[in-house]
C-alpha positions as a printed NumPy array, in Angstrom:
array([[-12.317, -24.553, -15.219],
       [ -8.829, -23.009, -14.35 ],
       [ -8.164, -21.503, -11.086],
       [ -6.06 , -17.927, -11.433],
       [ -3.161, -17.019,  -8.869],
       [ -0.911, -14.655,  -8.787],
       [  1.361, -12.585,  -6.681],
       [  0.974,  -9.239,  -7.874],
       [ -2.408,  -9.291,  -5.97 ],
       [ -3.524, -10.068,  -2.153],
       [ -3.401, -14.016,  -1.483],
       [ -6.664, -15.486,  -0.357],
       [ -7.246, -15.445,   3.043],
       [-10.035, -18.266,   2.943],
       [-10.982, -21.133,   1.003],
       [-11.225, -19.229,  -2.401],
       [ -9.433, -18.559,  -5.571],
       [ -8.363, -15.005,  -6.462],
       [-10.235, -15.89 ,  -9.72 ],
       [-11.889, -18.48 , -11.802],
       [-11.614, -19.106, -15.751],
       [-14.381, -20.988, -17.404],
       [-15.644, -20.919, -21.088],
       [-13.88 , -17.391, -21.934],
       [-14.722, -15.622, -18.671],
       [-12.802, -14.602, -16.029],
       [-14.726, -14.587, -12.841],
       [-12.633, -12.478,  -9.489],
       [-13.461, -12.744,  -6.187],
       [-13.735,  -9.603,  -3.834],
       [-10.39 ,  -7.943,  -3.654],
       [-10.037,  -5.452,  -0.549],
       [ -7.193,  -2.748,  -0.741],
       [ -4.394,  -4.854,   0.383],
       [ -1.139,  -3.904,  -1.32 ],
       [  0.405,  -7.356,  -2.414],
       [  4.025,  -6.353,  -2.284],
       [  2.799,  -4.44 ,   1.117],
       [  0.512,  -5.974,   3.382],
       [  1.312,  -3.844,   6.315],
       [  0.705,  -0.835,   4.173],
       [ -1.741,   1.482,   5.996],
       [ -5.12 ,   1.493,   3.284],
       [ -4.988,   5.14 ,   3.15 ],
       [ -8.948,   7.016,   2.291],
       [-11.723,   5.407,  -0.208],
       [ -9.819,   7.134,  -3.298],
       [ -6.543,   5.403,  -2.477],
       [ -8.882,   1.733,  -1.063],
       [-10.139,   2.189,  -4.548],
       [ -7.261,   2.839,  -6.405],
       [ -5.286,  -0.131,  -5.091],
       [ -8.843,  -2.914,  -5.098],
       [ -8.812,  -1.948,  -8.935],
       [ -5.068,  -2.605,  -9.09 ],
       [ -5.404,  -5.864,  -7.193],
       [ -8.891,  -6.806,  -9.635],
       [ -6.416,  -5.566, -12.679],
       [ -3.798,  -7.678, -11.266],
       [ -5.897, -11.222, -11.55 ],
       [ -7.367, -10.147, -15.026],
       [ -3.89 ,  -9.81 , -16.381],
       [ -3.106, -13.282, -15.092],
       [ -5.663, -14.652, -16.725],
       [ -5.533, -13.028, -20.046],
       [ -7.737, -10.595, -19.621],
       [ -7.561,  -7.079, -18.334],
       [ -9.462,  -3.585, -16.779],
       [-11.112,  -2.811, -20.328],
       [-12.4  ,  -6.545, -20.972],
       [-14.587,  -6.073, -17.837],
       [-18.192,  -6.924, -18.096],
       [-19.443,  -6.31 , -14.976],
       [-18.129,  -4.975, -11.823],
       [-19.752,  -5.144,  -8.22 ],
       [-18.258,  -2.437,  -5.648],
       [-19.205,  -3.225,  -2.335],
       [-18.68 ,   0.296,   0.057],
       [-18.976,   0.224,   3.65 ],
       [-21.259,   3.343,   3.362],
       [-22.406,   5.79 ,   1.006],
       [-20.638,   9.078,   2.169],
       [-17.709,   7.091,   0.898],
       [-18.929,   7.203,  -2.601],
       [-17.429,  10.306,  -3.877],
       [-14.261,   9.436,  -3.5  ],
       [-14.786,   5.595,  -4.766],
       [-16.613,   6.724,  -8.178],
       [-13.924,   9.206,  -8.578],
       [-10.943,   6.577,  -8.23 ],
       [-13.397,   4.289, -10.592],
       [-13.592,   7.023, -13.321],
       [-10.101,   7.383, -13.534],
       [ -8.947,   3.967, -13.516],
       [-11.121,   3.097, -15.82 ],
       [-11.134,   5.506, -18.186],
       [-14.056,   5.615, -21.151],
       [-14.775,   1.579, -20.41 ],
       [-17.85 ,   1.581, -18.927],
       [-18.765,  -2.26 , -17.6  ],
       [-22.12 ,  -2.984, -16.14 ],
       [-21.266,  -2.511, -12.544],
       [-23.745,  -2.613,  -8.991],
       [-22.651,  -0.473,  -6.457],
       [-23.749,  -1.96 ,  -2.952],
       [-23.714,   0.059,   0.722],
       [-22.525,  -2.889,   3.416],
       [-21.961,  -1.428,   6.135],
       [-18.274,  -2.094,   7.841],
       [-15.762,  -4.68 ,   5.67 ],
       [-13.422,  -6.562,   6.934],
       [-10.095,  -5.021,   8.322],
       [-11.601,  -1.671,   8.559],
       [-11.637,  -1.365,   4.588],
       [-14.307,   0.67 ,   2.994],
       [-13.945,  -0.641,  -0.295],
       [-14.084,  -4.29 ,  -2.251],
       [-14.36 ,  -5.175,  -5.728],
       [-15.515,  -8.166,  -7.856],
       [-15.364,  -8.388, -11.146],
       [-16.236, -10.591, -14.486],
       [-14.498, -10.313, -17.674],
       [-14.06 , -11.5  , -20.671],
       [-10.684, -13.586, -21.751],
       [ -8.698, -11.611, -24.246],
       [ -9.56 , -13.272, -27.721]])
C-alpha cells in the first residue's frame, strides 16, 4: 500500500491520507471544496463547491497516476437535495462523457458550512 500526498489539493485535517494506492487502485478520501493554494477562499454556491471538490479529487488521482476519466466509482455526499441541480451540473461538465458508477447521498449539513464532498476510486493508469 502507498499513501498519496500532494499539495495541489486540501491537506488532511485528521488522521487520514488524501488517498490510498493498493493493487492498481487508487482509493480518495472525501475532499470538501477547499482551494489548496487558497484556504481562506470563500466556497462560493454548490456549482463552484463542486467544481473545486472535483479539482481537489482530480488533484490526488494525478498524483497517483491516475486521473478524472480512470474513475470507477464516485460517492457525492450533498448536504441536501435542493442542492443537486447545481452539483450534477458541475459533475456533467467536469466529467465530460466518463460516466463512473457513482452514489449520490443527502447528509444533511458538512463540515465548514460546505454543501458538497467527494470520494472517489480509480483505477492506476496502466
Amino acid at each position: 500500500m502507498e499513501s498519496i500526498e500532494t499539495s495541489n489539493a486540501p491537506k488532511p485535517g485528521g488522521h487520514y491520507s488524501q488517498a490510498m494506492v493498493h493493487q492498481g487502485t487508487v482509493y480518495v478520501a472525501g475532499q470538501l471544496p477547499f482551494n489548496p493554494h487558497d484556504p481562506d477562499a470563500t466556497p462560493g454556491d454548490a456549482y463552484a463547491q463542486t467544481t473545486q471538490a472535483l479539482a481537489n479529487v482530480g488533484a490526488i488521482l494525478a498524483a497517483a497516476g491516475s486521473g478524472l476519466d480512470h474513475a470507477l466509482q464516485m460517492t457525492i455526499y450533498v448536504a441536501g437535495i435542493e442542492y443537486w441541480p447545481e452539483v450534477n451540473r458541475a459533475y456533467g461538465e467536469v466529467m465530460g462523457s466518463h460516466k463512473p458508477a457513482r452514489a449520490v447521498v443527502p447528509v444533511g449539513d458538512l463540515h465548514y458550512g460546505f454543501v458538497v464532498e467527494i470520494q472517489a476510486i480509480a483505477a492506476v493508469r496502466g
